[in-house]
Each structure stands twice: as C-alpha cells, then as structure tokens.
N, C-alpha and C positions, 0 to 999 in steps of 0.2 A: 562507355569506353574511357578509359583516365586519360589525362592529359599527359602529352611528350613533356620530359624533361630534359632541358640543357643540361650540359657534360658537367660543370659543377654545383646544379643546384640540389639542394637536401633535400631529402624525404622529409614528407610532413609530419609532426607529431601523430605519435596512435593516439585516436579520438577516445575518451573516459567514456566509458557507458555513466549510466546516471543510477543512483540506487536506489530500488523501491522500498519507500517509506511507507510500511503497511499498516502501521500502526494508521495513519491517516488514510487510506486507503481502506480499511473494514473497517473504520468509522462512518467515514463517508458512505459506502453503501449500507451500515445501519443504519444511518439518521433515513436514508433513503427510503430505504425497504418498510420501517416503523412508519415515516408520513404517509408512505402510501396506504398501510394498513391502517389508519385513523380514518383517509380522509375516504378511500374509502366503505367506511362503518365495518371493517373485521374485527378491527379490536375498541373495543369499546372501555373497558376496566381500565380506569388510572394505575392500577397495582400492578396487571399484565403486561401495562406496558412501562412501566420502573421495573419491573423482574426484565424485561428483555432486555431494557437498555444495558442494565448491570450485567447480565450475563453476556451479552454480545461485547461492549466494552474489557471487560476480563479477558473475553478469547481473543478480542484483539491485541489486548497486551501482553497477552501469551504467544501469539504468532510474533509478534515485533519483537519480543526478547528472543525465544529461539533461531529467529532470521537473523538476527543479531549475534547471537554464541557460534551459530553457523560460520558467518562472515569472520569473525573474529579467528575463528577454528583453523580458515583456508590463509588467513593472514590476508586478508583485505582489509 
C-alpha cells in the first residue's frame, strides 16, 4: 500500500526501467553453454568450437543492433 502524502509534497520521479544489454547478455550465455559442452566431453574439436563461438558471437551482434534500430525507431 503506498505511502500518504502531505497536501504539498510531490510526486516522486517515474523510476527508468534499465535496458537490456543483449549483446552481453547472449554472450554471457554462450561462453556458458560452450564450457559446459567442453567440460562436459560433448564437444571435443577445437574447430567446433571456434565455428560456435563465431557463429553465436555474430547472432549476438545481430540481436544487439536490431534491439538497438528498434529502440531508436520508438525514440528511446
């Protein structure tokens, strides 16, 4: 239940929501998801796991710029 307010005090500023940083965000869960597949023994090939890193990397930079064109789009 919010607090009473006396006859002249202000309303509190609207609270910022914070914005998700995806790019680090689907990084973070690939580094994640790749160690647990090393340790483990799924992925075994050094190559298999440079092709993921790179490919998961890419789509993460691809989600962060169009979150980004998005944001920009709505005028955030």
């Amino acid at each position: 239940m919010p607090r009473e307010r006396d006859a002249g005090e202000e309303l509190e500023p609207a609270r910022r929501t914070h914005r998700t940083d995806w790019m680090a965000l689907l990084s973070g869960m690939l580094f994640v998801a790749l160690g647990a597949l090393v340790l483990t023994g799924e992925l075994k090939d050094p190559l298999g796991l440079l092709v993921l890193l790179v490919v998961g990397l890419g789509f993460s930079g691809l989600v962060a710029v169009v979150a980004r064109i998005a944001r920009v789009a709505r005028g955030r």
